[in-house]
VEXDREN-2710 file (C-alpha; in Angstrom, 1 decimal):
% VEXDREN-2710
k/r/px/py/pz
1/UNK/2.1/8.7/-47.9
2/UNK/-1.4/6.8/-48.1
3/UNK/-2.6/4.7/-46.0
4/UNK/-5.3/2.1/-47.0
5/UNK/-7.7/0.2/-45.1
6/UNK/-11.2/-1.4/-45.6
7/UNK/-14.8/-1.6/-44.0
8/UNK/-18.0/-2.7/-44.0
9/UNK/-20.9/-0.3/-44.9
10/UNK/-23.9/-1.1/-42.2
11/UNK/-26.2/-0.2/-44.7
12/UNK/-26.3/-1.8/-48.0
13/UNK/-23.0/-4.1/-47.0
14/UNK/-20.8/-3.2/-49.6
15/UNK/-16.8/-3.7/-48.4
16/UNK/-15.4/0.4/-48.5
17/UNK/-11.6/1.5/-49.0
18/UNK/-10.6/4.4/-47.1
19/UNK/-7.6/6.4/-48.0
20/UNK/-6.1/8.6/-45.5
21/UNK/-3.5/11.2/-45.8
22/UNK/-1.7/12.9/-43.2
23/UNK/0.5/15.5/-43.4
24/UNK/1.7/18.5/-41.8
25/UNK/-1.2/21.4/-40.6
26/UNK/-4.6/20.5/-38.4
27/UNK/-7.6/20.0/-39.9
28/UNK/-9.5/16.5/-40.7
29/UNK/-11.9/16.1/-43.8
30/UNK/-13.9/13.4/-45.3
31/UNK/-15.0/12.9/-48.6
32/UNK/-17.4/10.1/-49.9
33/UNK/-20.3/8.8/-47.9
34/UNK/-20.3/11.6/-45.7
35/UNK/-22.1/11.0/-42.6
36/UNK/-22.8/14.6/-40.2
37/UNK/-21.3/13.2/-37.6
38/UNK/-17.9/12.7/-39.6
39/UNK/-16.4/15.9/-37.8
40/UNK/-16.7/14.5/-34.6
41/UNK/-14.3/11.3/-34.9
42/UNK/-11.5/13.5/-34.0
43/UNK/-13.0/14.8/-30.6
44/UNK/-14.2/10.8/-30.3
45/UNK/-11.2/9.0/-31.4
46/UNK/-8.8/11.5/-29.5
47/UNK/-10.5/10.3/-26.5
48/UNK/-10.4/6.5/-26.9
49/UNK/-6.6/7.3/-27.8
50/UNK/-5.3/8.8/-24.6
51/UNK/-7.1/6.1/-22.1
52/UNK/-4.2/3.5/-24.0
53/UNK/-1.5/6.5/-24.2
54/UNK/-2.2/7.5/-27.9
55/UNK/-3.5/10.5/-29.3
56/UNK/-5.0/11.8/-32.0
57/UNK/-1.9/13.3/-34.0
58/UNK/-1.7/17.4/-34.9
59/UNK/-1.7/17.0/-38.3
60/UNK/-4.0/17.3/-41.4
61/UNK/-6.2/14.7/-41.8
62/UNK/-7.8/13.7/-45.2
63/UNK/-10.1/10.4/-45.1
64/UNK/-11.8/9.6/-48.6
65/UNK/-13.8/6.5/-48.6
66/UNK/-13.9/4.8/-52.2
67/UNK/-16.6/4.0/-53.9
68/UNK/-17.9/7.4/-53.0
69/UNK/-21.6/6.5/-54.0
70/UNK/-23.5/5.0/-51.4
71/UNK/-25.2/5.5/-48.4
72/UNK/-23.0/7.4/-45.4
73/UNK/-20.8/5.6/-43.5
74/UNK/-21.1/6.2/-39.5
75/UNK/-19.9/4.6/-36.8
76/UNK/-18.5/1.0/-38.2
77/UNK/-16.0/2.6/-39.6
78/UNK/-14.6/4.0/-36.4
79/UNK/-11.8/1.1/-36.1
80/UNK/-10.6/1.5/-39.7
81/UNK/-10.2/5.1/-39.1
82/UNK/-8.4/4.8/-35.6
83/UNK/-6.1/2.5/-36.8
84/UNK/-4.8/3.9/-40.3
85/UNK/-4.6/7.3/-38.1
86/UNK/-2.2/5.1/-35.3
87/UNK/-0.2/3.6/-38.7
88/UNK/0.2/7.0/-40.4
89/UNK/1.1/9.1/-37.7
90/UNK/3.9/6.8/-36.6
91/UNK/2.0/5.5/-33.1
92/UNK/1.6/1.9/-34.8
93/UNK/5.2/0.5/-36.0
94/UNK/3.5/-2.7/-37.1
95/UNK/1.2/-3.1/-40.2
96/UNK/0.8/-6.8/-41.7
97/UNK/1.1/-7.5/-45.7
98/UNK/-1.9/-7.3/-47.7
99/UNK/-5.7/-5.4/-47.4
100/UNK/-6.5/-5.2/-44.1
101/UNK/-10.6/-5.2/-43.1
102/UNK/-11.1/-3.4/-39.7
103/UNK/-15.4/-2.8/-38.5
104/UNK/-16.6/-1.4/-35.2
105/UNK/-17.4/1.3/-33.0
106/UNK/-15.0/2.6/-30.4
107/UNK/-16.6/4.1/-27.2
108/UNK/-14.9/7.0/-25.3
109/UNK/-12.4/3.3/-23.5
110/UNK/-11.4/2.4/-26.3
111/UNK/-13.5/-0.8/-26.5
112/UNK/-15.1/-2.0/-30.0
113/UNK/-19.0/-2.4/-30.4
114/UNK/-20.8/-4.3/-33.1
115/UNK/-22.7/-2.3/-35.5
116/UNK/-25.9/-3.6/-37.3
117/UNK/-24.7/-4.4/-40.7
118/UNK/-26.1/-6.1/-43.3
119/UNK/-24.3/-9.5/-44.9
120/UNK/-21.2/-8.6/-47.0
121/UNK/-22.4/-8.9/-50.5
122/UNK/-19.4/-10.4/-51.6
123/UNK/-20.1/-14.1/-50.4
124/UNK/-16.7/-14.0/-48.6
125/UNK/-13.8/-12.1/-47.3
126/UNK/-10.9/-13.9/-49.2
127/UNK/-9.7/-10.8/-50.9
128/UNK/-8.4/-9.5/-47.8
129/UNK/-5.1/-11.0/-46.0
130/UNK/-6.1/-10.2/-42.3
131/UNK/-8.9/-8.3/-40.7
132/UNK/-10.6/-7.4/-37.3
133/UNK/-13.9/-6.9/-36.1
134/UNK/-16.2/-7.5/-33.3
135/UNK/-16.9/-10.5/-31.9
136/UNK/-20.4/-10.6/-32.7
137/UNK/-20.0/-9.8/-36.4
138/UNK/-17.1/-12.7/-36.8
139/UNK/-19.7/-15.3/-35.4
140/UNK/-22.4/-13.7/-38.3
141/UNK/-20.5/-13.2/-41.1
142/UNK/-16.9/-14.6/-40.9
143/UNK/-17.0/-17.7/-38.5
144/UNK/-15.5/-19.7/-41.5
145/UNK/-12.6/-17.0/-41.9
146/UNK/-9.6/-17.6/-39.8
147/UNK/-7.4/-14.7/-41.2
148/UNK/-10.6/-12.4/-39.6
149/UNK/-10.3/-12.1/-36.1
150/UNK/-12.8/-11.1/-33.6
151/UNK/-11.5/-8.1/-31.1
152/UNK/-13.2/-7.0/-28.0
153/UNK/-10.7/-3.4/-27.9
154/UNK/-8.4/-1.0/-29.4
155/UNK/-5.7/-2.5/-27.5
156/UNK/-6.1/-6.2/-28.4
157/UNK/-6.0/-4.8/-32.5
158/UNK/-2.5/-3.6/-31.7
159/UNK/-1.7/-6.6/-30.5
160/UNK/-2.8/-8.7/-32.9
161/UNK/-1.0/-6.4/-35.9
162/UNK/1.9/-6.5/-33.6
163/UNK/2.3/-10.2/-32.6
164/UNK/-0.4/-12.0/-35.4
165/UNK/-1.4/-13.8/-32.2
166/UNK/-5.3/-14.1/-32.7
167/UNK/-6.9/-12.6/-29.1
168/UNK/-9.1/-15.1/-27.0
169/UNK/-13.0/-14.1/-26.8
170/UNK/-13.9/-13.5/-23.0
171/UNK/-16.9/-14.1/-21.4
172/UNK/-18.9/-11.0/-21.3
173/UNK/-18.6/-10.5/-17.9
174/UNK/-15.1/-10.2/-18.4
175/UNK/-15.2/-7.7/-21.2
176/UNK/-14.6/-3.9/-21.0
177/UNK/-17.8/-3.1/-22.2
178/UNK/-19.3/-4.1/-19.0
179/UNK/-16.9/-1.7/-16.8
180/UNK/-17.9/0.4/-14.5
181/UNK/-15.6/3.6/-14.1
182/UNK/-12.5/2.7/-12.5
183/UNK/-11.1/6.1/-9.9
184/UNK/-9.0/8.6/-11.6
185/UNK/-5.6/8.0/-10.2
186/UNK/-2.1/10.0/-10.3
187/UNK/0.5/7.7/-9.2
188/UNK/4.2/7.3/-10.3
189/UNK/5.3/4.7/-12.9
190/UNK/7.0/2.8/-10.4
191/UNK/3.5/2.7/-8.5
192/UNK/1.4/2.2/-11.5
193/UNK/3.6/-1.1/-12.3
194/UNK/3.5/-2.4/-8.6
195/UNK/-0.2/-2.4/-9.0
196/UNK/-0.5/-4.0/-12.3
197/UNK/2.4/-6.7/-11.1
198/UNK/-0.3/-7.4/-7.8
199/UNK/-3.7/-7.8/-9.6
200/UNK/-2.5/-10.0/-12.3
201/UNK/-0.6/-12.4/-9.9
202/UNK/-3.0/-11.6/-6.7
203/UNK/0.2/-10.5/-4.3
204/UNK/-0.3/-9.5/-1.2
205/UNK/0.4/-5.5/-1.1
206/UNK/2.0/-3.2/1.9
207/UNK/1.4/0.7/0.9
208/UNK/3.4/3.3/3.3
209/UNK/2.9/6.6/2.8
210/UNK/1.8/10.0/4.3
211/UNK/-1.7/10.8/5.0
212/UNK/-4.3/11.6/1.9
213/UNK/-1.8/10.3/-0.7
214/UNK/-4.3/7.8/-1.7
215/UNK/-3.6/4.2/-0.1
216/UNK/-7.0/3.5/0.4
217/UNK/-7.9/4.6/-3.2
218/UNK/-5.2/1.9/-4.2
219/UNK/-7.1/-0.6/-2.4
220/UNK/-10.1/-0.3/-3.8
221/UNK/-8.6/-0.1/-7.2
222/UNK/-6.9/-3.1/-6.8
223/UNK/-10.8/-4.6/-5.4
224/UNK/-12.3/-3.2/-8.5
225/UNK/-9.7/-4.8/-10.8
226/UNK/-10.0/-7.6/-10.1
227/UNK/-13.7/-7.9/-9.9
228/UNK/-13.4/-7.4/-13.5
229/UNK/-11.3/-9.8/-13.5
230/UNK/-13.5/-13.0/-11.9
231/UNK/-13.0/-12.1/-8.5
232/UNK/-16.4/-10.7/-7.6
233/UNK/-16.2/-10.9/-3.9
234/UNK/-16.7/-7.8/-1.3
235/UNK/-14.8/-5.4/-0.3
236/UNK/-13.7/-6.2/3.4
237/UNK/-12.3/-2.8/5.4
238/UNK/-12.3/-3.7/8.6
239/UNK/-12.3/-0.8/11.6
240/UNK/-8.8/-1.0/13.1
241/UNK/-8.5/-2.8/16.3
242/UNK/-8.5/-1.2/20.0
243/UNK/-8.1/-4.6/21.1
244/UNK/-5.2/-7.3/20.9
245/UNK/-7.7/-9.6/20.0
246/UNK/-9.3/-9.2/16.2
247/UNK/-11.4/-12.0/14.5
248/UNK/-9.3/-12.0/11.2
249/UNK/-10.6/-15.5/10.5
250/UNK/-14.1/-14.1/10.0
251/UNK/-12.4/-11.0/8.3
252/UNK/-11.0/-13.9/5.5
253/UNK/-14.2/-15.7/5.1
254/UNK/-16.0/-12.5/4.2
255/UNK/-13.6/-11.6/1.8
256/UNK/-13.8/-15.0/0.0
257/UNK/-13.1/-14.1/-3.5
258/UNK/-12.8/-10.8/-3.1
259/UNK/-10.3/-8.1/-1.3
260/UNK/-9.2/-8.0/2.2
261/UNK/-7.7/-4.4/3.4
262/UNK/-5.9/-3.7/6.6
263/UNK/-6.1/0.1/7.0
264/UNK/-3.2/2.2/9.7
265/UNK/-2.1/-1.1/10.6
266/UNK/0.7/1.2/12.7
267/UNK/-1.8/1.6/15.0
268/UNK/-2.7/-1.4/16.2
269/UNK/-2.0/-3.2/19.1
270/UNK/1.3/-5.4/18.5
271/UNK/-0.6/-8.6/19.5
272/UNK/-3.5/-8.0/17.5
273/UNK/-0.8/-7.1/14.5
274/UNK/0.9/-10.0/14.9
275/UNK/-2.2/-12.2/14.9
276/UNK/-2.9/-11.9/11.3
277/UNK/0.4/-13.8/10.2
278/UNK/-0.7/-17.6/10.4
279/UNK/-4.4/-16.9/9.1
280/UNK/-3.3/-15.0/6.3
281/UNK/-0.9/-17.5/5.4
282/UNK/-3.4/-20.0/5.7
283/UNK/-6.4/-18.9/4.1
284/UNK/-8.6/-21.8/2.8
285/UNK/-10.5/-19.3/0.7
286/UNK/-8.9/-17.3/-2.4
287/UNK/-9.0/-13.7/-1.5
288/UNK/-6.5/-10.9/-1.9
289/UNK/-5.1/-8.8/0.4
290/UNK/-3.4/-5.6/1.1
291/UNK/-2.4/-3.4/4.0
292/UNK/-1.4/0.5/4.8
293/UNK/0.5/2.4/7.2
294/UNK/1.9/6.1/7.9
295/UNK/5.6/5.7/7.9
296/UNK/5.7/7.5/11.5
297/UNK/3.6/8.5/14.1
298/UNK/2.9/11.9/12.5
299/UNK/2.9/10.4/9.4
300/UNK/5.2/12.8/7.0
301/UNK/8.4/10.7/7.7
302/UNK/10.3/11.2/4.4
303/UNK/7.6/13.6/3.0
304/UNK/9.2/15.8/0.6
305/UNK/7.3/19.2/1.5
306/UNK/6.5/18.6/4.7
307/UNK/8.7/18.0/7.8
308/UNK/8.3/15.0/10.3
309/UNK/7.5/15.9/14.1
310/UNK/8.2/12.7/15.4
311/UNK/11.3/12.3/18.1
312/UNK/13.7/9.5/16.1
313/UNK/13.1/7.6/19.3
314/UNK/9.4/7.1/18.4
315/UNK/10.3/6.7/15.0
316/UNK/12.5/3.6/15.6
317/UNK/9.7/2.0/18.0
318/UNK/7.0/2.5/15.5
319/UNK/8.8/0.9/12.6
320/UNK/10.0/-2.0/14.6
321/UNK/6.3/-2.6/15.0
322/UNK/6.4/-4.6/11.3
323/UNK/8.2/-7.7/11.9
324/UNK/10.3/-10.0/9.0
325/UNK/8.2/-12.7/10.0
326/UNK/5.0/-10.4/9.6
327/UNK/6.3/-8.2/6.3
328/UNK/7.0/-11.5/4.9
329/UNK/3.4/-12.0/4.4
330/UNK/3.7/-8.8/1.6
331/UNK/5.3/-9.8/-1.1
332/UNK/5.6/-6.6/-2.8
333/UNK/6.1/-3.2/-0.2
334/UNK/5.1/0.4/-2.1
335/UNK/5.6/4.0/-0.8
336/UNK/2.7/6.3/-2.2
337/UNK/3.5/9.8/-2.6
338/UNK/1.8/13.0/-4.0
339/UNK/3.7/14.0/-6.8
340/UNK/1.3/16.4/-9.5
341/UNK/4.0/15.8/-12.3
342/UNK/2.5/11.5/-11.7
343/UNK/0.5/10.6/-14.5
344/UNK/-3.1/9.1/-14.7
345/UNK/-3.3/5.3/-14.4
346/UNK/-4.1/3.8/-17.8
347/UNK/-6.9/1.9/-16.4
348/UNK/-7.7/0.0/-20.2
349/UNK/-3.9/-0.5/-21.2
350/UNK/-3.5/-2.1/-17.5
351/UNK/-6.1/-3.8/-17.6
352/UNK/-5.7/-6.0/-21.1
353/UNK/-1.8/-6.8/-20.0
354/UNK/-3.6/-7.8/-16.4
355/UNK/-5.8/-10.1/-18.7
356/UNK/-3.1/-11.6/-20.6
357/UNK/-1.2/-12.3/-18.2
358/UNK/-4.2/-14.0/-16.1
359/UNK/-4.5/-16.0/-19.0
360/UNK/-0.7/-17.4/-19.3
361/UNK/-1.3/-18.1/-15.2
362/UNK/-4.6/-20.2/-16.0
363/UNK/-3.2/-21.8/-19.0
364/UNK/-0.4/-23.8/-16.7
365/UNK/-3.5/-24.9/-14.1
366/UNK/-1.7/-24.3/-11.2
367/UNK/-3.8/-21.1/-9.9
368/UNK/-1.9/-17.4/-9.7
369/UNK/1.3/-17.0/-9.1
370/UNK/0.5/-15.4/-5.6
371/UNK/-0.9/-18.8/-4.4
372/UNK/2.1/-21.2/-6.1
373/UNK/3.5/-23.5/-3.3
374/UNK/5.6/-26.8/-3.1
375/UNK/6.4/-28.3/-6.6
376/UNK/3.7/-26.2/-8.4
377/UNK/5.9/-23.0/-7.7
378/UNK/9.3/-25.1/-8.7
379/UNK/7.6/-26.3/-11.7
380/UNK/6.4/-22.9/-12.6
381/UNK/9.2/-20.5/-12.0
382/UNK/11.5/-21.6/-14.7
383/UNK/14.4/-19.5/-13.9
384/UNK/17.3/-19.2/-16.0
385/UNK/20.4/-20.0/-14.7
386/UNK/21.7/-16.4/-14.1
387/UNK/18.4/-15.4/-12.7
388/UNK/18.7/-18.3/-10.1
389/UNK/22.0/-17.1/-9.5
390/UNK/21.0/-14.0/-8.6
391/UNK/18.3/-14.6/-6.2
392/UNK/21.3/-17.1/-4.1
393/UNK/23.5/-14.0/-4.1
394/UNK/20.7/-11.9/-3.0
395/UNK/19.7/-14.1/-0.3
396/UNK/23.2/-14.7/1.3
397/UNK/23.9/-11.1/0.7
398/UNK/20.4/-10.4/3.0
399/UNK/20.4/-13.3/4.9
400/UNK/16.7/-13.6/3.9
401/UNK/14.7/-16.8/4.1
402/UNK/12.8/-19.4/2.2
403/UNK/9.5/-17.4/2.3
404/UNK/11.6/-14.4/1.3
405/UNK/12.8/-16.4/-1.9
406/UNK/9.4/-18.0/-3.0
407/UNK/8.2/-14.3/-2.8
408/UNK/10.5/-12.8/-5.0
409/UNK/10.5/-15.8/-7.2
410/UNK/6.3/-15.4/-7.2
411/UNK/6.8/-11.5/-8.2
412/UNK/9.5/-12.2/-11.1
413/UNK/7.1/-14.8/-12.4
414/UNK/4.4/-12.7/-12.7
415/UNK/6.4/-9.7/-14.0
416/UNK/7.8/-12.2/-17.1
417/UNK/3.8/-13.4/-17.8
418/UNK/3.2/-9.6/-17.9
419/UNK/5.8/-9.4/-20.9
420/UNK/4.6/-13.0/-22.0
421/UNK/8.2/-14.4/-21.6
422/UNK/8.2/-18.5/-20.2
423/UNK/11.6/-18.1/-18.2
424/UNK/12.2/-15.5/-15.2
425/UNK/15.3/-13.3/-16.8
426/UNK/17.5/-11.3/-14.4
427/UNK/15.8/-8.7/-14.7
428/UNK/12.6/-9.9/-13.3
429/UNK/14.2/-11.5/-10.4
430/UNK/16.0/-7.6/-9.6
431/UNK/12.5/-6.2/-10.0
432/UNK/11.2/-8.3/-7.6
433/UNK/13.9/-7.9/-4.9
434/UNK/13.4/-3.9/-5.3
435/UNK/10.0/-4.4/-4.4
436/UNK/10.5/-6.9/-1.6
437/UNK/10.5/-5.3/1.6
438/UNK/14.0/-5.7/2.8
439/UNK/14.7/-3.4/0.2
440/UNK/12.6/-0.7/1.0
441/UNK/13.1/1.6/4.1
442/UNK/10.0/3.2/5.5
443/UNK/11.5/6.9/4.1
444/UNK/13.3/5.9/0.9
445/UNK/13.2/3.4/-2.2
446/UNK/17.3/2.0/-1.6
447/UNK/18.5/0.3/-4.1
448/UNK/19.4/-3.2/-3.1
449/UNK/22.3/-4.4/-5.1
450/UNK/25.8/-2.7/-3.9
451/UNK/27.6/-0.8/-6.6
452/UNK/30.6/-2.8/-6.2
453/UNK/28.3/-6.2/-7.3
454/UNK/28.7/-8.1/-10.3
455/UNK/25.4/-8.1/-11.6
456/UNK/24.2/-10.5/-14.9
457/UNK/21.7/-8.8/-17.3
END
């Protein structure tokens, strides 16, 4: 089958059809307007592919750009290229009626650049039925066309031949052009979506885990997430304390928009652990926070390699260290393991759901979901009725409190902005209650519904 979609040529401005082909073999040629560094957009576009969970397909690859005369065609025609190559080779399901016009150059994230171009010599682009390209060439050359959308990345092109939802322009600080290289990370899917669940609503964040599996790498991610994200405050790692007195107020005010971690919080003094409840709760400043902890005194409690060398007598003293009252101050409780069959963190996809999901939050002016209290949070929820069904039974069942409920309710709101739904389904609320930290022991993931319950889906 061929595939058809349009460019711009940077050089004399003329609008280009490309024609691609793809069938079984592996090999990728281009004909027409041959540029010498054509045979490198499969190295290029291969990697801008697998940061979002594509790739570049084994197949062979024809690409003929029509008309043929003219000068070569380089790096604007990057995005038409990636995406008739997502279409063909099945990746892409969704592919609007009409000629489609697609300009810009990927870089190695996935993110689309302008390209110099010349004006279109056609006076406008009413021969095509829906197009994408960078922000800075829609305000040059197609600020009067609304079926030509400005895109900022690979991701938000999918989502706009997916959905026909037109993507927002951010601020420049916001944009993944400006990132700096976020820490190559091997974490489990249920891990992965935990973190993405806590930077796009702010949650607080309890990590358990042996020693070396990375909890203070997941801090700083988290930090550096959501500097990207408008929260371009410091770092705050505080030494633990010897002491049972700690000055977490000045802790808080230093971490004023920005991140807040509580490292081997195990260790420290019970009064001093205990002292951190009512500021945290109370912070007058928005920050996020997180804390982490060895499961045990040794540390490999519920390792699956290596064996614990802690007496169960120690064991049950350390863990009665973490009180309801002071877990309730986590709404979402993770266990971080080494596995090497974990996957790499898709830092980009992540990082545009995180985004649009920010966006549905700042949209109902009522701040993230983490900070929702009083009427805002009741006003916001908008649980369906099975869902709120659900979280009664689950409380009863738990005997958990108010602050246990508004947590979970918090978390399943900020899973359903993540899938861009208004109302909390029952399936967000049991998300949220799997992560909540009566439902996680300090050596396995339980599941918290009995099998004998009657649960709505």
């Amino acid at each position: 089958m061929i595939y058809d979609v349009y460019t711009l040529a940077a050089k004399d401005g003329a609008w280009i059809q490309v024609q691609l082909a793809i069938q079984p073999g592996y090999r990728f040629q281009w004909s027409g307007r041959k540029d010498r560094r054509s045979q490198e957009w499969p190295q290029r576009l291969h990697a801008a592919f697998r940061g979002q969970g594509w790739k570049w397909p084994a197949r062979r690859i024809t690409a003929m750009a029509r008309p043929a005369e003219g000068p070569a065609l380089g790096h604007e025609a990057d995005l038409a290229l990636a995406v008739g190559v997502l279409r063909g080779s099945g990746q892409w399901g969704a592919w609007p009626e009409g000629r489609g016009l697609l300009v810009g150059q990927l870089d190695l994230h996935g993110a689309v650049h302008p390209v110099p171009t010349t004006a279109p010599k056609e006076a406008s682009a009413a021969e095509f039925a829906w197009g994408c390209v960078p922000w800075e060439l829609k305000h040059r050359h197609f600020s009067g066309e609304a079926h030509i959308v400005g895109v900022s990345h690979l991701l938000e092109v999918e989502g706009y031949l997916r959905t026909g939802q037109a993507p927002k322009e951010l601020p420049k600080t916001l944009r993944p052009l400006d990132w700096g290289p976020l820490p190559p990370l091997r974490l489990s899917a249920d891990l992965t979506a935990q973190l993405e669940v806590a930077a796009a609503g702010g949650h607080p964040v309890f990590w358990m885990g042996p020693p070396g599996t990375g909890k203070t790498q997941l801090a700083r991610a988290l930090w550096r997430m959501n500097q990207r994200l408008g929260m371009d405050g410091p770092l705050i790692e505080p030494v633990p304390p010897k002491g049972n007195r700690i000055p977490i107020e000045r802790w808080i005010q230093d971490a004023a928009q920005g991140h807040l971690f509580m490292d081997e919080v195990g260790e420290w003094p019970l009064k001093a652990l205990e002292s951190v409840r009512k500021p945290l709760e109370m912070g007058a400043t928005p920050f996020t926070y997180s804390a982490a902890s060895n499961p045990c005194p040794c540390g490999f409690l519920g390792h699956p390699k290596r064996r614990c060398a802690c007496p169960v007598s120690r064991v049950e003293a350390y863990q009665r260290r973490f009180s309801a009252p002071w877990l309730d101050r986590f709404h979402l409780v993770g266990h971080v393991l080494s596995d090497p069959e974990d996957e790499m963190v898709p830092w980009e996809a992540m990082y545009f759901r995180i985004r649009q999901a920010r966006e549905r939050q700042k949209e109902r002016k009522v701040g993230l979901n983490a900070y929702l209290v009083d009427d805002a949070l009741w006003k916001t929820v908008s649980v369906s009725t099975k869902a709120w069904a659900d979280v009664r039974n689950w409380q009863e069942r738990k005997g958990m409190g108010e602050r246990s409920v508004q947590a979970v309710l918090k978390v399943a709101r900020t899973v359903a902005d993540l899938e861009g739904l208004q109302w909390v389904q029952p399936r967000h609320i049991r998300q949220a209650v799997v992560w909540h930290w009566s439902s996680q022991g300090f050596t396995s993931k339980s599941d918290p519904w009995d099998p004998e319950d009657s649960w709505s889906t």
